[in-house]
Structures are given as structure tokens and as C-alpha cells.
C-alpha positions in Angstrom: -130.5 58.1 155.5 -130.2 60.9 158.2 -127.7 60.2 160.5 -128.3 59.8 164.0 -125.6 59.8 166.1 -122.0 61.1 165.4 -118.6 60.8 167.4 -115.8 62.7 166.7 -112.3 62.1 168.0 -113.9 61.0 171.6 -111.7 61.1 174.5 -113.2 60.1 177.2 -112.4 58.9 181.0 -114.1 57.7 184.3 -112.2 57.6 187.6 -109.1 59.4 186.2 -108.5 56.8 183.6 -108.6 57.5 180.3 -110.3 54.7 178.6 -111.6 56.0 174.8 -108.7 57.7 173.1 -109.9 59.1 169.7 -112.9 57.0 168.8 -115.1 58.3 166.2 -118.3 56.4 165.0 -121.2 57.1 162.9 -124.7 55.9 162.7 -127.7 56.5 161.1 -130.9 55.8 161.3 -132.0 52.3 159.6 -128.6 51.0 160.4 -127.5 48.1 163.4 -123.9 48.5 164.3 -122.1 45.4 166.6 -119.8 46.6 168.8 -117.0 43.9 169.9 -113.9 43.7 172.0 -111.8 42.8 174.5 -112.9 43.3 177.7 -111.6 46.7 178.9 -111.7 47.7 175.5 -114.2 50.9 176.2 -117.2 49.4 174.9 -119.2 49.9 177.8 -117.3 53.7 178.1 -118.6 54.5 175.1 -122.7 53.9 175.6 -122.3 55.3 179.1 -120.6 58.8 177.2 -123.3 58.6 174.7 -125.9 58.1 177.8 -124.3 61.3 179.6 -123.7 59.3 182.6 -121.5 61.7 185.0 -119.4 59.2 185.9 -117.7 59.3 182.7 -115.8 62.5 181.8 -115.5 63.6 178.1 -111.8 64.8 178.2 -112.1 66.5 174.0 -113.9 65.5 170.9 -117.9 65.3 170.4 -121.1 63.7 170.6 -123.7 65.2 168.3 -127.7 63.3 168.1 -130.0 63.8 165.3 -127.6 67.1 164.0 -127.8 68.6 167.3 -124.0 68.6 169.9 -125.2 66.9 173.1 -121.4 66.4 174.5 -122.3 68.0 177.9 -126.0 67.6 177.9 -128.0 65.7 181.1 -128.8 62.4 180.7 -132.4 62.9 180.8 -132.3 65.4 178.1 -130.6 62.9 175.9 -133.5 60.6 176.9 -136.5 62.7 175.8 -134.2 63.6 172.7 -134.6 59.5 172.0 -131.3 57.8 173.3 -132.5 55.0 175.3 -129.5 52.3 177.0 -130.0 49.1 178.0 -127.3 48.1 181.2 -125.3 44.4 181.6 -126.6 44.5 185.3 -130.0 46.3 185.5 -130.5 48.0 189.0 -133.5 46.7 191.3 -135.6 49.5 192.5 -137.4 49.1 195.7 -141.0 51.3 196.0 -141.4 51.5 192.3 -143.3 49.2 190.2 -142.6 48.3 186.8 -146.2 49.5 185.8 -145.9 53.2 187.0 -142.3 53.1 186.4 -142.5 52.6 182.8 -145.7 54.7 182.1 -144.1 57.6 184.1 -141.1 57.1 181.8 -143.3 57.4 178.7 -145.1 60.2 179.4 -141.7 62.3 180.5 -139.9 61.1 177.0 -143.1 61.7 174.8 -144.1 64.9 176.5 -147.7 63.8 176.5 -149.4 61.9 179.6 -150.9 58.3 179.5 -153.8 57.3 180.0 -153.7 54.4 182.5 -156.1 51.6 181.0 -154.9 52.2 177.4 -151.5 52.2 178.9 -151.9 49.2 180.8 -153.6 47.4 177.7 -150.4 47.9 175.5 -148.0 46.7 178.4 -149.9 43.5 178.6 -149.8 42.9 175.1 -145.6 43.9 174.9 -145.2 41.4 178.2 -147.1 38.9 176.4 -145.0 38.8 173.5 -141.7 38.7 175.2 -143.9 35.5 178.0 -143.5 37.7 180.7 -146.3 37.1 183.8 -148.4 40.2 183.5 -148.4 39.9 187.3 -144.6 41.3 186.9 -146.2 44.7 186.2 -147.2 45.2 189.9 -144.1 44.5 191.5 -141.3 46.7 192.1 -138.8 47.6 189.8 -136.4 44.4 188.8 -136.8 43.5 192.8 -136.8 39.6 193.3 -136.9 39.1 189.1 -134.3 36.5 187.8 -131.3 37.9 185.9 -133.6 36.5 182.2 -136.6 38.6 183.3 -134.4 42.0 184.4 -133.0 41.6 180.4 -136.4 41.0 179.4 -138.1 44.0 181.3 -135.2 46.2 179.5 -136.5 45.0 176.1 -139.8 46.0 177.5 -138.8 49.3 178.5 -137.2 50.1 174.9 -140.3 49.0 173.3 -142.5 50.7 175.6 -140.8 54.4 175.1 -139.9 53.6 171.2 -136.2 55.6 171.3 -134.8 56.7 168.3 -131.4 55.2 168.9 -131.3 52.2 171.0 -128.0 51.4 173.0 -128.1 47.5 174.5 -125.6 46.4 176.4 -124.6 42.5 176.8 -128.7 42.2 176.8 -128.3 38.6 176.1 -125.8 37.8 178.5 -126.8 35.2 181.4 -129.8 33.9 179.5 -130.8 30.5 178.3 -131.2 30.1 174.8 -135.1 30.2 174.9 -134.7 33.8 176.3 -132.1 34.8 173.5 -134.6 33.9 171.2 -137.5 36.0 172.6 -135.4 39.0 173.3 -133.8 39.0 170.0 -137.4 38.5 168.7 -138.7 41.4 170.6 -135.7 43.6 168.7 -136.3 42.7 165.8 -140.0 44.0 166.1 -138.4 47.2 167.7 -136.5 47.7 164.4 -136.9 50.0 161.6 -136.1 52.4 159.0 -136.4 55.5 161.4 -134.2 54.1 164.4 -131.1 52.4 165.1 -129.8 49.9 167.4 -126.0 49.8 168.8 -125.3 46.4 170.3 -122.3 45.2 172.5 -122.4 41.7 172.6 -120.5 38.5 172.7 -123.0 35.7 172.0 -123.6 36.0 167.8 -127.1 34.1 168.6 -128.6 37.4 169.3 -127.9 38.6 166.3 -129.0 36.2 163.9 -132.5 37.5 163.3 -131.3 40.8 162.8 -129.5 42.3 159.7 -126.5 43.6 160.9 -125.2 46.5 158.8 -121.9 47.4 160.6 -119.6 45.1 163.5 -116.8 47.2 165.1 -114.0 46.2 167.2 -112.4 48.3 169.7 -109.5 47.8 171.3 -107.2 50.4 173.3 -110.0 52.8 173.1 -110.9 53.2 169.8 -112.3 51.2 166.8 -109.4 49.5 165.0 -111.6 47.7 162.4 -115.2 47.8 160.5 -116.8 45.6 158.7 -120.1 43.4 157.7 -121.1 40.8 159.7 -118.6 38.8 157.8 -116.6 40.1 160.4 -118.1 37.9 163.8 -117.3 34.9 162.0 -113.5 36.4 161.6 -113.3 36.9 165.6 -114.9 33.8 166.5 -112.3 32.0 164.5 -109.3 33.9 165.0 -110.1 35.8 168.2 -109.3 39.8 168.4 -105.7 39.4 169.0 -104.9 38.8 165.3 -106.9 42.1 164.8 -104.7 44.1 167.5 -102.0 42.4 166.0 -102.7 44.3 162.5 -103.4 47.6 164.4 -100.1 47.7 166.1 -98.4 46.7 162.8 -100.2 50.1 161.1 
């Protein structure tokens, strides 16, 4: 399997703070990799690096996608290189409908312009398998939309613009667990042998439709363990502090 993403010795920080100090992770495509922590722990540092959000500073080390270095590179050329990031707290967007919002997006990332109606038929039918009101389509941009339907209308997005490496970020948090179960459905049907998902999360009930290939906990910015999902179970019983218990005894 090719891989898609590599980090090398990341050091990374954002107001002046170092927060990753040496991480280096390795993905490839086909694979889901379960990110886990303590909060603090750089897990959120490290999408937003990966993302090229300018907030974050890369201090040394690397970030290479698909064989190609992309440490410095824009955001929205990281995008239309297939990097796609879901956020904990997705940002409402007065002006902009969903509709034009996410067929503007698609067109930008594919390099090829869509054609309204055919558009719009394929958004109804993605809305209607995550039971979203098609009527969401003409409103603006995650304004007025309950916290489940802005994590649904991420989903959405990702599915609409089919990245090849998909970054989700506490998706599931703040929803019931009828909404777990249709956003981890509409994963699933995201997932495949060409792309790769990288999931923060807390709540293992996301995950259980998904075949998890590698969890990894960080803590003091950078991953002190890997393993299967053997290893969710370990946390959930014993917590992380038996892990950074280990670490500091290494």
C-alpha cells in the first residue's frame, strides 16, 4: 500500500508554545489510524499542522502527502492535493449556503466545474442517507443548525469532495447516539482501499463499524504508544496515565 501521509520528527507550536515535540506518524492509504490522549496532548496540533493552518508554526521536522513535502505549503493547496479536516466546533457562515458552498468546494478540489442539477441530485441523495432535511441545502452555512446537524454536514462535505486522506476531529462529540450511528455509517461508506481516515476521538462507539488498523496515544507531544484496537479497551480500563507512566519509566 502507498503511503499517504508521512511525519517525521514534527515540532510544532501555536502561540509560542511548543505543543508536538518529535512526533512522527505514518499512514497509508487503506489504513484508519485512532488518535487518543489527554487533553492537551497535541492531538488537535497535529491535524491543524497537517491542514497547514497558519496558526500553527512548524518549528523542524516534515510533513510529506502522497510522496510529495508539503511542510510549508497553503492550506488550500493541501486541499486540492486531497487532505480534507473535519473541526470539533464547525464555524457558521452567514451569506453562504451549504448548496453553493459545497459545490464551489468540489469544483475548486476536482479542478472540473459542476453541473448544478446533477450536482444537486447527488447532494440530496448524500443528505438523505445521513436524514438530513434537504431543505438544509438552502440555508446558510452551519447558521441556526444544531451542534448533530453541523457534524453531520462535515460528513457531508467529506463525502461530497471524496479526499484522499480524511482528518475528523471529535466528529462524534455532542451527539446522541442515533447521530453516532448515522455518521459512523456515513464513514464507513466513505472508506476504502485508496483513502485513509485519521480519527481523534473519545467515544469508541464511533468506531465500531469501522476496522480500525492502528490507535495511537499521545501524550507530551508525541505518540508514546501504537497498537490495534486492542488498545481502546486498554485505555478505557486503565486510563492513559498507566501509559504515561511506562513512557516516563523508558
Amino acid at each position: 500500500m502507498a503511503t499517504l501521509l508521512q511525519v517525521q520528527d514534527l515540532h510544532a507550536s501555536v502561540d509560542g508554545k511548543e505543543i508536538l515535540q518529535g512526533l512522527n506518524l505514518e499512514i497509508k492509504a487503506g489504513e484508519t489510524h485512532v488518535l487518543m490522549g489527554p487533553n492537551g496532548a497535541g492531538k488537535s496540533t497535529l491535524m491543524n499542522v497537517v491542514m497547514g493552518n497558519p496558526e500553527y508554526k512548524v518549528e523542524s521536522g516534515s510533513v510529506c502527502f502522497n510522496g510529495e513535502e508539503i511542510t510549508h505549503a497553503k492550506t488550500d493547496v493541501r486541499a486540492k492535493k486531497g487532505i480534507f479536516m473535519s473541526f470539533q466546533t464547525p464555524e457558521e457562515v452567514p451569506g453562504v449556503l451549504l448548496e453553493d458552498f459545497l459545490r464551489l468546494s468540489k469544483s475548486t478540489v476536482s479542478g472540473k466545474p459542476q453541473r448544478i442539477f446533477g450536482f444537486k441530485k447527488e447532494l440530496q441523495h448524500t443528505m438523505a442517507e445521513l436524514q438530513m432535511d434537504a431543505a438544509y441545502a438552502n440555508r446558510y452555512l452551519n447558521v441556526g443548525f444544531s451542534g448533530g446537524e453541523k457534524k453531520k454536514t462535515e460528513i457531508l462535505q467529506m463525502l461530497t469532495l471524496q479526499p484522499k486522506l480524511a482528518m475528523l476531529d471529535e466528529t462524534d462529540s455532542g451527539l446522541d447516539v442515533d447521530a453516532v450511528k448515522i455518521v459512523s455509517e456515513g464513514i464507513r461508506k466513505f472508506k476504502n482501499a485508496d483513502n485513509a481516515l485519521l480519527i481523534i476521538t473519545h467515544n469508541a462507539k464511533i468506531l465500531e463499524d469501522l476496522q480500525v488498523d492502528f490507535v495511537h496515544v499521545l501524550a507530551g507531544g508525541k505518540i508514546i504508544k501504537t497498537g490495534g484496537p486492542e488498545l481502546i479497551d486498554e485505555i478505557g480500563k486503565y486510563g492513559f496515565h498507566s501509559l504515561e507512566a511506562g513512557e516516563a519509566r523508558e
